[in-house]
VEXRONU-342077 format. One record per residue (C-alpha): residue in one letter; x, y, z. Coordinates in nm, 2 decimals. Last residue first. Example, Ala and Ser with C-alpha at 12.3 -4.5 7.8 and 13.67 -1.06 7.14 Angstrom:
REM VEXRONU-342077
> S/1.37/-0.11/0.71
> A/1.23/-0.45/0.78
REM end
This chain:
REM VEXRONU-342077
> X/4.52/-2.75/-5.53
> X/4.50/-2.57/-5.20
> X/4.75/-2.38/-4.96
> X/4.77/-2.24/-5.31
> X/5.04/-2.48/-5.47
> X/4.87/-2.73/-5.29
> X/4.98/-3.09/-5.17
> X/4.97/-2.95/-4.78
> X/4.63/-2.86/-4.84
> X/4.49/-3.18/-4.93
> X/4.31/-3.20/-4.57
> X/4.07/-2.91/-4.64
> X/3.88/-2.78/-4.32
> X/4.06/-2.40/-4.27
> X/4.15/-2.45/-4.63
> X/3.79/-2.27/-4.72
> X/3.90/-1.89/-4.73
> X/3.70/-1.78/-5.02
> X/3.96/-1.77/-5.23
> X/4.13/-2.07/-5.15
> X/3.80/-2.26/-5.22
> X/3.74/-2.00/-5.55
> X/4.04/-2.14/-5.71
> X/4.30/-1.88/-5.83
> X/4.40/-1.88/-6.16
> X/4.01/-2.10/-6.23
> X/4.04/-2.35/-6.50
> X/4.26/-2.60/-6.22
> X/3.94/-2.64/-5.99
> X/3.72/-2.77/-6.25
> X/4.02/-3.02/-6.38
> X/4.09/-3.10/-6.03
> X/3.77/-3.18/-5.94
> X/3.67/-3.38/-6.22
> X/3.97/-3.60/-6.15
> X/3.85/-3.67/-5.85
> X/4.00/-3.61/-5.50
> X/4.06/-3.94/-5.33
> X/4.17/-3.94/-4.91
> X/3.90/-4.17/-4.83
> X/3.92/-4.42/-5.15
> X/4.29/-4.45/-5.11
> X/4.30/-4.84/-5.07
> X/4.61/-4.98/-4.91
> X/4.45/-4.89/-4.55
> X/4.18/-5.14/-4.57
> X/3.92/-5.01/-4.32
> X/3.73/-5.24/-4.09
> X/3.96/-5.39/-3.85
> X/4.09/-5.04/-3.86
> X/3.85/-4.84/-3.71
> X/4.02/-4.64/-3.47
> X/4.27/-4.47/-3.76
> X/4.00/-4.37/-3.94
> X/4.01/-3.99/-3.92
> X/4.33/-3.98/-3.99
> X/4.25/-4.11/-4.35
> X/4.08/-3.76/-4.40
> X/3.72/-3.83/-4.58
> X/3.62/-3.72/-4.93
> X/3.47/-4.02/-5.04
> X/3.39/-4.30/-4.77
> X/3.26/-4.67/-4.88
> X/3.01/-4.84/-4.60
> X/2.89/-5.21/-4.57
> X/2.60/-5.32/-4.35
> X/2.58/-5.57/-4.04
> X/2.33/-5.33/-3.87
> X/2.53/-5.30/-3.50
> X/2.86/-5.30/-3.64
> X/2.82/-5.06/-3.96
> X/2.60/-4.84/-3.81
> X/2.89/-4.77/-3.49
> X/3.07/-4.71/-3.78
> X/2.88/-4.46/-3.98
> X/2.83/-4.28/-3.57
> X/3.21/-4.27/-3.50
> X/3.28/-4.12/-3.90
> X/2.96/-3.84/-3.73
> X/3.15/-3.79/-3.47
> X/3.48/-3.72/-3.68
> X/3.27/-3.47/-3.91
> X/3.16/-3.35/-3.60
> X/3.51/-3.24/-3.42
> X/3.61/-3.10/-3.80
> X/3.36/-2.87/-3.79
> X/3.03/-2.88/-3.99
> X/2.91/-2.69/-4.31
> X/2.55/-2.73/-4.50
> X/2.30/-2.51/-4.40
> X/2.59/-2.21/-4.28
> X/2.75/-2.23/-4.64
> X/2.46/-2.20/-4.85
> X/2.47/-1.85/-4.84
> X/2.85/-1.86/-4.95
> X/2.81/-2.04/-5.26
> X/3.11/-2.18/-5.40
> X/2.95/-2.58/-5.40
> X/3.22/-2.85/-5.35
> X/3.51/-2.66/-5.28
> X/3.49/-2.71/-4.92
> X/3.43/-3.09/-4.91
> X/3.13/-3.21/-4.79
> X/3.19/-3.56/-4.73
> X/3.07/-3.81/-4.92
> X/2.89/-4.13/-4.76
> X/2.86/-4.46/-4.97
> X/2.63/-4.70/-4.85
> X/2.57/-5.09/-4.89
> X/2.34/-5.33/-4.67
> X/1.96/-5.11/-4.75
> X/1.70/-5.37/-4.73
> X/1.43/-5.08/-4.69
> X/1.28/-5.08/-4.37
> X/1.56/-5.24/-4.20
> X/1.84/-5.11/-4.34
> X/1.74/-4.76/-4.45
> X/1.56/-4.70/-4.10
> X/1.82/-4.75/-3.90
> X/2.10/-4.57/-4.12
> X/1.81/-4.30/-4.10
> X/1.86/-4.31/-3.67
> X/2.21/-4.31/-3.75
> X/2.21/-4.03/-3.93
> X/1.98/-3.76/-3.76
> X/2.20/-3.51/-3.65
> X/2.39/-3.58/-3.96
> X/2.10/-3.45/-4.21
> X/2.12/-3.08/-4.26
> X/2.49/-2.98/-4.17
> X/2.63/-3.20/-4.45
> X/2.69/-3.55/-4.53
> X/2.63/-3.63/-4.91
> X/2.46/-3.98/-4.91
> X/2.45/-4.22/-5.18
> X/2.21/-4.54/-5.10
> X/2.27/-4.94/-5.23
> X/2.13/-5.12/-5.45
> X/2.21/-5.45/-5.65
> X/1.95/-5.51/-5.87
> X/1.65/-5.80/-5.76
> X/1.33/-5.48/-5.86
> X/1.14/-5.54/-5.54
> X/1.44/-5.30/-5.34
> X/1.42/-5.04/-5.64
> X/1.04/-4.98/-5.64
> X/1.02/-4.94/-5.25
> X/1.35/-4.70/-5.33
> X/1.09/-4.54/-5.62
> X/0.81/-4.51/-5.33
> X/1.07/-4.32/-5.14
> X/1.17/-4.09/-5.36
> X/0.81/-3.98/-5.43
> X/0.73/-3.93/-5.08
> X/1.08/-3.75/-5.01
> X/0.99/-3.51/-5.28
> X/1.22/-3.48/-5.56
> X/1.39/-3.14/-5.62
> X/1.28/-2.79/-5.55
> X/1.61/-2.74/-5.34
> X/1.68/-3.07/-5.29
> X/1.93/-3.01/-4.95
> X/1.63/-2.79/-4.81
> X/1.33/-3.01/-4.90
> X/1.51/-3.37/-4.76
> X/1.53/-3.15/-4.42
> X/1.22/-3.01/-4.43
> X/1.06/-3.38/-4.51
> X/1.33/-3.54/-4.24
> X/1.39/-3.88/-4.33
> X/1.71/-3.76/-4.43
> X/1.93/-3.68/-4.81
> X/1.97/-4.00/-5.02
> X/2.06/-4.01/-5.37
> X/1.98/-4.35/-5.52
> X/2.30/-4.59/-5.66
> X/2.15/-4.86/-5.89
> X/2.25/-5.25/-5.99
> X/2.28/-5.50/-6.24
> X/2.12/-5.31/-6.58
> X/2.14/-5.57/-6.84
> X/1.88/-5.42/-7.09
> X/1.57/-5.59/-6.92
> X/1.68/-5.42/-6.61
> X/1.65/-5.13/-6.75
> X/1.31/-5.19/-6.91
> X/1.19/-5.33/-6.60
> X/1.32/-5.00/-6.42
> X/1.10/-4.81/-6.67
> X/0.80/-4.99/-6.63
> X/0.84/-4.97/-6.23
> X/0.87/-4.64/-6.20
> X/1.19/-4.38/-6.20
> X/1.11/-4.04/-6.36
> X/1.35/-3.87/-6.06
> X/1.53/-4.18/-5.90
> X/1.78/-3.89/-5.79
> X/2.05/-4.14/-6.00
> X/2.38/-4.36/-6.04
> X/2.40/-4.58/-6.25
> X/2.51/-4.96/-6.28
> X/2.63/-5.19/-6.51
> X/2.84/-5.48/-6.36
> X/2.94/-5.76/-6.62
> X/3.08/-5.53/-6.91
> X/3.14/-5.74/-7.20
> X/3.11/-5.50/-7.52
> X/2.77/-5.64/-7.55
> X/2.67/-5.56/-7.19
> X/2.79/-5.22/-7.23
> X/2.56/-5.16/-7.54
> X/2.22/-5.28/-7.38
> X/2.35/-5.03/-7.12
> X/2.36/-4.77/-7.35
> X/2.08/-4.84/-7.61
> X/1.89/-4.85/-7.23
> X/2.02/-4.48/-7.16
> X/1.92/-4.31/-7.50
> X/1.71/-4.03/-7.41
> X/1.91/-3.94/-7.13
> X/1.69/-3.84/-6.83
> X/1.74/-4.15/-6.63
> X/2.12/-4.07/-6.67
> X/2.03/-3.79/-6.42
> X/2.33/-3.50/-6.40
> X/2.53/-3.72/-6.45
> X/2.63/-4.08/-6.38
> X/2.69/-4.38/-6.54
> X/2.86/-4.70/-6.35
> X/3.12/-4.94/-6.57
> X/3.24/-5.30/-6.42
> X/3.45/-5.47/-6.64
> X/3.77/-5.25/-6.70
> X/3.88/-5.43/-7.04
> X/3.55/-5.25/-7.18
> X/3.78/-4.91/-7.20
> X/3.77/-4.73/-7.52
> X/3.44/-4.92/-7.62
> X/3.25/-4.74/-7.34
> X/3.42/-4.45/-7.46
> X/3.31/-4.46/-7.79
> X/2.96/-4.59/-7.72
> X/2.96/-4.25/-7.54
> X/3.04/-4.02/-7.82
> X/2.79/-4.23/-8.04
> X/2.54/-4.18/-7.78
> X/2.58/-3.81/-7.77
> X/2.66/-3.65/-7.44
> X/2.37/-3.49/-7.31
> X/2.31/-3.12/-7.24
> X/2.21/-2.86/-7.00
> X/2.54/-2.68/-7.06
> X/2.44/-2.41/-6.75
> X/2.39/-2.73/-6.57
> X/2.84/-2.81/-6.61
> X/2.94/-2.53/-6.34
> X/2.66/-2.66/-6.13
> X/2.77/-3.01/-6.10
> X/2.97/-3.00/-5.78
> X/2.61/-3.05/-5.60
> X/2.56/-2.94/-5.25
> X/2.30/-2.72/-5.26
> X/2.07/-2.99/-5.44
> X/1.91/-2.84/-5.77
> X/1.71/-3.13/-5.87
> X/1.58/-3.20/-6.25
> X/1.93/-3.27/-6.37
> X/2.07/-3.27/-6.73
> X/2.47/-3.26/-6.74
> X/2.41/-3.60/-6.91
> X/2.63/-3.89/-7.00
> X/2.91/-3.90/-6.72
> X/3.13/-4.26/-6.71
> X/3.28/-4.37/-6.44
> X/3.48/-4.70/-6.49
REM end
């Protein structure tokens, strides 16, 4: 289970789906969120995401809350923003098992461009360095775009063997993500790369021994890779719910609008030549 408790960032990546919700600036109440978590503790395993859950006021009542309605993996997802070592203690202390962290390049312009006035790369470094001596579960997010895959395997490198990093989850940039055309040359890439750069994850995956999950990917486009990929699982090809709600309020959506179904690979399922 996926569970949003704060439309509160303090990063503005370019990519981020999330703008429509920052204008609300808000966090869900804890009451309204003990009642989901109470709605569906059969699933087990329950990750909260925002915004920053570090920012809600109320995140350890949370997770101290999950573990009594007998969740056994508790995880968020995060920037690392306000992260130190007290507060991760304090987490864990609450039953927190493990962390996703935002990851952009190693590359301080680069990391400055996709964060847009966000968290340094020094300071999210030092919190990963926190995060890999804290014993959770870990693992590193990263939004593939323009600005960082000339660079990715080299980062994959690095990750894994500065940092202990054996899980990542890679998300393509999808082209109703963000509906801001001056962002558009920073962060789009072609077809022809986004398949190099599936050929550059995986050659990552042999040579460093690590684990990968893709969101937002073409199933084609992992047709080579098969001893690695289980094809009953939809993971690569999954468009979430949040995504078809936010696309759904608009008559027209703004990806069809804009002329964006050039790269989409759900078009044939859309009543738009889109969703």
């Amino acid at each position: 289970m996926d569970l949003r408790i704060t439309n509160t960032c303090n990063s503005n990546c370019l990519y981020c789906l999330e703008q429509s919700l920052r204008a609300k600036e808000k966090h869900i109440q804890k009451q309204e969120v003990f009642d989901e978590i109470g709605k569906n503790r059969d699933d087990k395993i329950i990750t909260f995401y925002g915004g920053n859950p570090l920012l809600h006021p109320d995140l350890k009542e949370i997770i101290q809350f999950s573990k009594e309605q007998g969740f056994e993996s508790i995880g968020i997802l995060t920037n690392t923003f306000w992260l130190d070592k007290t507060f991760l203690w304090e987490l864990n202390n609450s039953w927190l098992t493990s962390i996703g962290f935002y990851f952009h390049s190693f590359n301080k312009e680069r990391h400055s461009t996709i964060v847009n006035s966000g968290i340094s790369l020094a300071q999210l470094l030092k919190n990963i360095e926190i995060i890999q001596k804290s014993g959770l579960f870990y693992k590193a997010i990263i939004h593939l775009n323009n600005q960082n895959i000339g660079t990715l395997f080299r980062d994959l490198v690095v990750l894994n063997k500065k940092f202990g990093i054996t899980n990542i989850e890679c998300i393509n940039y999808f082209p109703f993500d963000r509906p801001y055309d001056e962002y558009k040359e920073l962060l789009e890439y072609d077809v022809e790369t986004k398949r190099q750069t599936i050929d550059t994850i995986f050659k990552a995956i042999k040579t460093l021994k690590i684990e990968a999950n893709f969101v937002k990917f073409p199933r084609e486009f992992f047709w080579d890779f098969a001893e690695f990929y289980n094809f009953e699982r939809w993971i690569l090809e999954q468009i979430w719910d949040e995504d078809r709600e936010r696309l759904w309020q608009e008559k027209v959506p703004f990806c069809f609008e804009e002329n964006r179904c050039g790269s989409c690979f759900i078009k044939d399922n859309c009543e738009y030549y889109g969703l």
